[in-house]
C-alpha positions as CSV (number, residue, x, y, z in Angstrom):
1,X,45.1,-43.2,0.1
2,X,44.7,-43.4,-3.4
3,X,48.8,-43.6,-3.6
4,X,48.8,-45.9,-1.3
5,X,46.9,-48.1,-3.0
6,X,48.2,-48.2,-6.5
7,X,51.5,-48.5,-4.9
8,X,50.1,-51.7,-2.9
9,X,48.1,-53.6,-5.2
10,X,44.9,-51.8,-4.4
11,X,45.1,-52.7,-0.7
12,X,44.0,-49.8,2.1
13,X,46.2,-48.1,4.1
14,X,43.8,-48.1,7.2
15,X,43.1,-52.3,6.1
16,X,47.0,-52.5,6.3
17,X,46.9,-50.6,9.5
18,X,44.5,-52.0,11.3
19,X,45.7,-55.5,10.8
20,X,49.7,-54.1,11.7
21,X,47.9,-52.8,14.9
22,X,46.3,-56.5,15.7
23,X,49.6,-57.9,15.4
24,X,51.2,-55.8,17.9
25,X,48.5,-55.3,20.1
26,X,50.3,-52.5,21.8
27,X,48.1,-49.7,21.1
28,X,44.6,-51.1,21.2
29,X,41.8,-50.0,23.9
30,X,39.2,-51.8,22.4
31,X,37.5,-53.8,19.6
32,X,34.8,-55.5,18.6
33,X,33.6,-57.7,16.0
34,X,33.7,-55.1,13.1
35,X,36.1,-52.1,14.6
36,X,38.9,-51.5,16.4
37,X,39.5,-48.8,19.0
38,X,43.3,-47.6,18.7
39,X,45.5,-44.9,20.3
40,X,47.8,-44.2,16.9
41,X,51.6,-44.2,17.0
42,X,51.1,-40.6,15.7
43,X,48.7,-39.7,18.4
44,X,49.2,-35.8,19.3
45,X,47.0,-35.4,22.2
46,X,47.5,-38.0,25.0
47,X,44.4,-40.0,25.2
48,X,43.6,-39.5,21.3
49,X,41.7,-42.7,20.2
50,X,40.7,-43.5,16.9
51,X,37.6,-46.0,15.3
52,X,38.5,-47.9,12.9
53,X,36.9,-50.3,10.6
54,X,38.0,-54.0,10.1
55,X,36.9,-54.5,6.9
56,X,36.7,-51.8,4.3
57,X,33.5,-49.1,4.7
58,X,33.7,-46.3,2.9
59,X,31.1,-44.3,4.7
60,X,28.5,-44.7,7.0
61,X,26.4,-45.3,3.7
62,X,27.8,-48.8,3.8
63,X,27.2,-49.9,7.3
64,X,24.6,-53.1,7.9
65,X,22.6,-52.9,10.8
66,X,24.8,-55.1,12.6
67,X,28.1,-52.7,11.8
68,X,25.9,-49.5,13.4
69,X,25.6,-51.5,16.4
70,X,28.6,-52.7,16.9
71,X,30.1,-48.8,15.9
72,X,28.0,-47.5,18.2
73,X,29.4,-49.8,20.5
74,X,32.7,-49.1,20.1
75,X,31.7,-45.4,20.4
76,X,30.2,-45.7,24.0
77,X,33.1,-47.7,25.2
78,X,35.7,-44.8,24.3
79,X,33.6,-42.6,25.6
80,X,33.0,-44.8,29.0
81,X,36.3,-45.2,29.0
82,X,37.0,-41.5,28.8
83,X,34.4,-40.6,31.5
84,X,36.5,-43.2,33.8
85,X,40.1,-42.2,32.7
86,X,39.7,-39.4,35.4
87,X,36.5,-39.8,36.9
88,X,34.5,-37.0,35.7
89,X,33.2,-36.1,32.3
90,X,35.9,-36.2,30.0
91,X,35.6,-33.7,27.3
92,X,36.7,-34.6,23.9
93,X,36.1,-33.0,19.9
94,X,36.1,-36.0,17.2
95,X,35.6,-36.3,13.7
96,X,34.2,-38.7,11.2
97,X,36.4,-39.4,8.2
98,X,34.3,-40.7,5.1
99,X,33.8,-41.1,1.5
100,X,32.5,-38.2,0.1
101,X,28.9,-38.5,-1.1
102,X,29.3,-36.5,-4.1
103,X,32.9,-38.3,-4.8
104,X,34.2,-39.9,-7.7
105,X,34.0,-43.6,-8.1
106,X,38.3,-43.6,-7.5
107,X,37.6,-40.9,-4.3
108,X,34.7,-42.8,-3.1
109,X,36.6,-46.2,-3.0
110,X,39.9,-44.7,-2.1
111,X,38.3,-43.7,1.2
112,X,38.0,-45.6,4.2
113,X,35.7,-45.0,7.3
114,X,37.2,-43.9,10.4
115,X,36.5,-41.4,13.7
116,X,39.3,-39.6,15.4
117,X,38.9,-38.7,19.2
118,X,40.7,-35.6,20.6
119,X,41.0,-35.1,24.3
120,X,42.5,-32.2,26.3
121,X,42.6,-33.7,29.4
122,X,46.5,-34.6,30.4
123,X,46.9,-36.1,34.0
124,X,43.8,-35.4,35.9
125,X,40.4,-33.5,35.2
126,X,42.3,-30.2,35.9
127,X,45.4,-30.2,33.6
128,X,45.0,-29.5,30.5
129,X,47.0,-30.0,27.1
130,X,47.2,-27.1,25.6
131,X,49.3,-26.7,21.9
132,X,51.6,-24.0,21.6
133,X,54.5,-22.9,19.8
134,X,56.4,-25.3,18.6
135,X,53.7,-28.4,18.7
136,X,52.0,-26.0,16.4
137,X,54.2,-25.0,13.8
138,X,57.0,-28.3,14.0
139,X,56.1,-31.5,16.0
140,X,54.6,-32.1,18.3
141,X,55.5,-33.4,21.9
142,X,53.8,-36.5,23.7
143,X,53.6,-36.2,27.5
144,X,53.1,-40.4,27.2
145,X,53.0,-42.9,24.6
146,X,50.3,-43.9,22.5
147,X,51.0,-47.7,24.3
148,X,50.9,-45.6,28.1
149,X,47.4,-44.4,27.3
150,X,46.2,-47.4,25.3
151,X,47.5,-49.3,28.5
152,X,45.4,-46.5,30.7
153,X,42.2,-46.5,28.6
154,X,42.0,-50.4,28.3
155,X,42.3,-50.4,32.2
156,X,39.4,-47.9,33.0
157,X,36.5,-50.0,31.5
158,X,33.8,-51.4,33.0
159,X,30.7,-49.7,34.3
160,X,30.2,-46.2,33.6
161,X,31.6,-43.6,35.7
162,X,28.7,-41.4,37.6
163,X,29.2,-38.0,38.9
164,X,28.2,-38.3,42.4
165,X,25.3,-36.2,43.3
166,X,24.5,-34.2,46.5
């Protein structure tokens, strides 16, 4: 980040990424007002979604009220989304990536918030991605395209999916 943004005038990275991605609009599940919801062109696991800001927030530190709402937001929609994908509930391991709060004034302002979602689930609630052998050590191997699942995930929105009970 920090190379990135001598090298461009002290622009972000993620700020030049998220507006590449709202150009395209391609790979986009969601957004709101202050994020955007994305399934990356580098994505590893199939449904892999990640929160981004629109304007740059170094950590959650720096959110107004209004930008915990509308991250929140964003939040339950993957999640919703995720739950619908397959109709059942989706499991998933994500991340926040932040400023550190002990960081150095170039660390701290070099950062730029973010949350990564990783899902397992590949074509239905029972198959499973699993990474292995050469997705481990060399490079990985997409089963669909971060546009296929954006496509997928933007299509299963809506009212929440609910486990029917007997």
């Amino acid at each position: 980040m920090a190379k990135y943004r001598a090298e461009h005038g002290g622009r972000h990275l993620l700020q030049d990424y998220v507006k590449l991605e709202m150009e395209k609009k391609e790979r986009i599940v969601y957004q709101n007002a202050f994020f955007l919801v994305v399934c990356p062109w580098w994505a590893v696991w199939p449904f892999e979604v990640m929160i981004i800001a629109k304007r740059h927030l170094r950590a959650l530190v720096d959110f107004t009220e209004q930008e915990r709402f509308y991250f929140a937001e964003a939040m339950q929609e993957v999640t919703r989304r995720y739950d619908n994908l397959f109709e059942t509930s989706f499991p998933y391991s994500s991340g926040i990536h932040q400023a550190p709060l002990d960081g150095t004034d170039e660390e701290v302002n070099n950062s730029y918030f973010h949350m990564h979602f990783y899902p397992p689930l590949l074509r239905s609630a029972t198959v499973r991605k699993f990474l292995v052998g050469y997705e481990l050590m060399a490079e990985p191997q997409r089963d669909i395209t971060p546009e296929q699942a954006a496509a997928r995930l933007r299509d299963c929105g809506g009212q929440l999916y609910r486990q029917k009970l007997h």
